[in-house]
N, C-alpha and C positions, 0 to 999 in steps of 0.2 A: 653558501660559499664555504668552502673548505680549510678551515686555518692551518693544516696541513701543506693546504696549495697556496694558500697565501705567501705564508713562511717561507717554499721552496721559490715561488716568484718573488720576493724581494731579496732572497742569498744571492738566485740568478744574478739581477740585475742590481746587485749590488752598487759595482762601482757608478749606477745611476740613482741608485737610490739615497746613499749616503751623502754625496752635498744635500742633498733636498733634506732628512735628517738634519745637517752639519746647522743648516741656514735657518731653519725654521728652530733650531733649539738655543742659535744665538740669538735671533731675531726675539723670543719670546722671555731670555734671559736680559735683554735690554728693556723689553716693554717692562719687566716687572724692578727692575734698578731703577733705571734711569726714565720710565716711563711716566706720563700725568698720573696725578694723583688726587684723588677728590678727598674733602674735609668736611665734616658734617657737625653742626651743633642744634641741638633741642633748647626750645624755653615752655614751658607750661605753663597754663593757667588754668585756673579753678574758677568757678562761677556763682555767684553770690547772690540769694536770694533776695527781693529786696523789703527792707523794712517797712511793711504797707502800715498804718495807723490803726491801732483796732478802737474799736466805742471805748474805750477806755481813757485812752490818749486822746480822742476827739471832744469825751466831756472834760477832761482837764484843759483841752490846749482846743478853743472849737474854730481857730483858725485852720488847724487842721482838714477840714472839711471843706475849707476854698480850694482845697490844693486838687491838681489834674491828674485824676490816676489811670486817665485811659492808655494803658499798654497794653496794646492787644494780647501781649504773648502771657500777659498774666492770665487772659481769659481761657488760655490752651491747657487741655488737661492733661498732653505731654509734655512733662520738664525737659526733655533735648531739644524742644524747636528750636528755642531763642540760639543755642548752640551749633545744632544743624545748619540754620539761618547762614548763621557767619561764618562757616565754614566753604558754604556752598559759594558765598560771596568772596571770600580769597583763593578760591581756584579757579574763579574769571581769569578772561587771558588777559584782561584790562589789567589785574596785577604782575604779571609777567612781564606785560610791554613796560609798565609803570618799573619795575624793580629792573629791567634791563636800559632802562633809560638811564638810571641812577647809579649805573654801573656796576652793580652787583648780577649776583645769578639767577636766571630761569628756573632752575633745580629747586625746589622745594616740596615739601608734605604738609600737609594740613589736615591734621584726622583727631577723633574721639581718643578719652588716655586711656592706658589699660581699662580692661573690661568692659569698654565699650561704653561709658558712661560719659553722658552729656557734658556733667557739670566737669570734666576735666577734658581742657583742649591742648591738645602737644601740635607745636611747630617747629620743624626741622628746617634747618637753610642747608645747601649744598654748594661748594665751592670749591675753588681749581686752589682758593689758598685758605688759609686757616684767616685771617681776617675778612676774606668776600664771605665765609662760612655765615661769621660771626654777623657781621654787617647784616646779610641778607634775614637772618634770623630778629634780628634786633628792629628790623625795619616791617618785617611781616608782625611781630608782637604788636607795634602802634599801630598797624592798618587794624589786628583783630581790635584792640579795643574803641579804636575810633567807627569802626564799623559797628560794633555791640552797643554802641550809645547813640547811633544815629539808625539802626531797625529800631528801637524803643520809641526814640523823639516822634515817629514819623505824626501820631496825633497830640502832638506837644505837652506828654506826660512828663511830670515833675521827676525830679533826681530821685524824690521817697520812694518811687515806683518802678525806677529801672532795676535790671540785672545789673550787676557791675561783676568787675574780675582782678582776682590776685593770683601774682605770678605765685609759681610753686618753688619752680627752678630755671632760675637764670641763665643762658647762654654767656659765658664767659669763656669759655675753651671750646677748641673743636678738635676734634679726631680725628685722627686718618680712617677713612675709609677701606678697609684692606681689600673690600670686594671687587669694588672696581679696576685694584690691579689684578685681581686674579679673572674677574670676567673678560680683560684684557689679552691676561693669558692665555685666555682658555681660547676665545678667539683664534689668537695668535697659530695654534696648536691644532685646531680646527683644518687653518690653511696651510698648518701644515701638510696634514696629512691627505689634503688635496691633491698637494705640490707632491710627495709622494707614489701617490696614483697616476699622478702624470709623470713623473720619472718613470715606472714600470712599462707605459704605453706606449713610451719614448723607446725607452728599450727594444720592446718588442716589435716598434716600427723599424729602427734598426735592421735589428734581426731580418725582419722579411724581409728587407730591400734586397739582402746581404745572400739570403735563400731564393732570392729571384735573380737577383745576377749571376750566382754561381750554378743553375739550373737552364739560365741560358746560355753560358758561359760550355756546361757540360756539351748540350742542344748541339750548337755552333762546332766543339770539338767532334762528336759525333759523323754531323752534318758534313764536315771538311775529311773524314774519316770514309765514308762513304764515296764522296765523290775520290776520293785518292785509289779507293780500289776500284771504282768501276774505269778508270782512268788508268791503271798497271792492268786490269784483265783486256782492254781494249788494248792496249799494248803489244800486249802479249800472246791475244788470235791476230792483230797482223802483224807481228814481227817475220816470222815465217814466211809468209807468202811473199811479203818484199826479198826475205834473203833468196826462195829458189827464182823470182825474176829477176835477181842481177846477176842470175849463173848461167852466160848463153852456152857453153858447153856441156853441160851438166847432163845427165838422163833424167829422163818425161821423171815427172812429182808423182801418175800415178800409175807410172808400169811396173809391175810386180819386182822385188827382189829379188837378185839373183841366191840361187841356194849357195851355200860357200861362200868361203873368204874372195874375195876380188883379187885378182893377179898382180900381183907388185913387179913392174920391170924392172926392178933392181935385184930380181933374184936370176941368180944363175940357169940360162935353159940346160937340161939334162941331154943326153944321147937320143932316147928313146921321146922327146918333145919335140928336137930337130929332125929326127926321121917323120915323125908324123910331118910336121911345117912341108917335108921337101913334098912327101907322097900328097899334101894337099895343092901344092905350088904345080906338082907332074900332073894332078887333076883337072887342073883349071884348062887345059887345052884338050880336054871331049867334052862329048856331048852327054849329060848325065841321063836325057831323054833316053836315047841309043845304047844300045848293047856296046863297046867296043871291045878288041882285042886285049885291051887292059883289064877288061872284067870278066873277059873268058876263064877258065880255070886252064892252066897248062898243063898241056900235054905232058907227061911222065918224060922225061928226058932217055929213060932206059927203061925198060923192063924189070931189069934186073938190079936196079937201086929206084925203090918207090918209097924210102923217103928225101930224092932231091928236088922232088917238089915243094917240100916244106920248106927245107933249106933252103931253098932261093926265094921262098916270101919270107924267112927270117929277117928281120929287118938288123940292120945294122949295128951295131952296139947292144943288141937285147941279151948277148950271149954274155953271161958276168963270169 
């Protein structure tokens, strides 16, 4: 992924991305104020070897030698059993139910003290308050040593021959835990940036919706575009043929043009346009089949004036 493109898709959609921001950074500025808060306190104990009688003490005191030294744990040639033992024994869920019966917390640690050493046992209590810390801590202390003196009893060995244990460090105060507001936080910040990711997806759902309406939107204008001109060219091959059918008088649509201007009756007929009219008007009664009289050429009037022939087909007004 591109932090470059990241970057540019969260400017994009900013104004979707910024409440998601807004909410998640109030959200997590609550959790860490005003948010639960755990309290933790430790008490330790140390574990005490116990004072077996040597031949010494048995020829001065020989009551000593009644006494029951069987504890198994003293036969182990590991010194953390009897430790491990009771350790393993307060992380049964039997003390859980037991410590949530009595109103205190579930939350606890039971482990080795530093360096891993047997003879020092740390128990931590956990709580929603500084006295359930306390409480819980104070209550797991008596189960370890009631529990460390009843693994020894189990073949009814005398007190000379148990372990026994002294605290180190008391639980009196507990602390705020600052982790668990911050793993809170972090949480919190987590969905944030979920919420984020889904603001951007939002966005670009948007978007497309918004790219597919106005792409149909276009389509549609197109589409209506189309049919408007095939709808003005159909128009427009029959506009014409309607106007020359509702012109009964009109001349035929496809007999050729006359060459020239068309004759306007409102222009003045001349001399020489009246003489033609009459000489076509004196035509109409021959026969244009037959030769007649009309189309003979005349006779010379004289001999001696041969051009009175022309003169009398001079037509009338041609003389200017």
């Amino acid at each position: 992924m591109d932090p470059t493109g990241v970057l540019s898709s969260l400017w994009k959609y900013r104004w979707f991305v910024l409440p998601a921001i807004l909410l998640t950074l109030g959200v997590a500025a609550y959790v860490y104020a005003l948010g639960p808060r755990n309290y933790e306190s430790t008490i330790s104990y140390a574990l005490v070897n116990p004072n077996v009688p040597t031949e010494a003490d048995i020829e001065r005191d020989p009551a000593l030698a009644q006494l029951n030294g069987d504890n198994p744990y003293l036969r182990s040639t590991d010194p953390n059993l009897v430790a491990n033992v009771v350790i393993t024994r307060l992380k049964s869920p039997a003390t859980a139910a037991y410590l949530e019966d009595t109103g205190l917390s579930r939350d606890f640690t039971v482990a080795p003290g530093v360096g891993g050493s047997g003879f020092i046992v740390e128990i931590t209590g956990v709580g929603s308050t500084p006295e359930q810390s306390v409480g819980t801590s104070a209550a797991l202390g008596e189960m370890f040593e009631r529990e460390l003196r009843t693994i020894q009893e189990v073949n009814g060995a005398d007190e000379r021959f148990l372990f026994t244990s002294l605290v180190v460090a008391q639980a009196d105060q507990a602390s705020e835990q600052f982790s668990s507001r911050l793993r809170a936080v972090v949480i919190v910040l987590i969905g944030g940036i979920v919420l984020v990711f889904g603001a951007v997806s939002l966005g670009r759902s948007i978007d497309a919706v918004q790219v597919r309406r106005r792409l149909r939107a276009e389509s549609d204008a197109e589409s209506l575009g189309e049919v408007g001109l095939a709808v003005g060219a159909e128009a427009e091959s029959s506009g014409p043929q309607t106007a020359v059918a509702g012109e009964p008088d009109g001349p035929a649509s496809d007999g050729p043009a006359p060459d020239g201007p068309a004759p306007d009756d409102s222009e003045p007929v001349g001399p020489e346009v009246a003489g033609r009219a009459e000489m076509d008007d004196e035509s109409d009664g021959y026969d244009l089949d037959q030769p007649g009289e009309a189309d003979r050429p005349d006779e010379p009037d004289s001999l001696d004036d041969p051009d009175a022939d022309a003169r009398e087909l001079e037509l009338p007004g041609a003389r200017r």
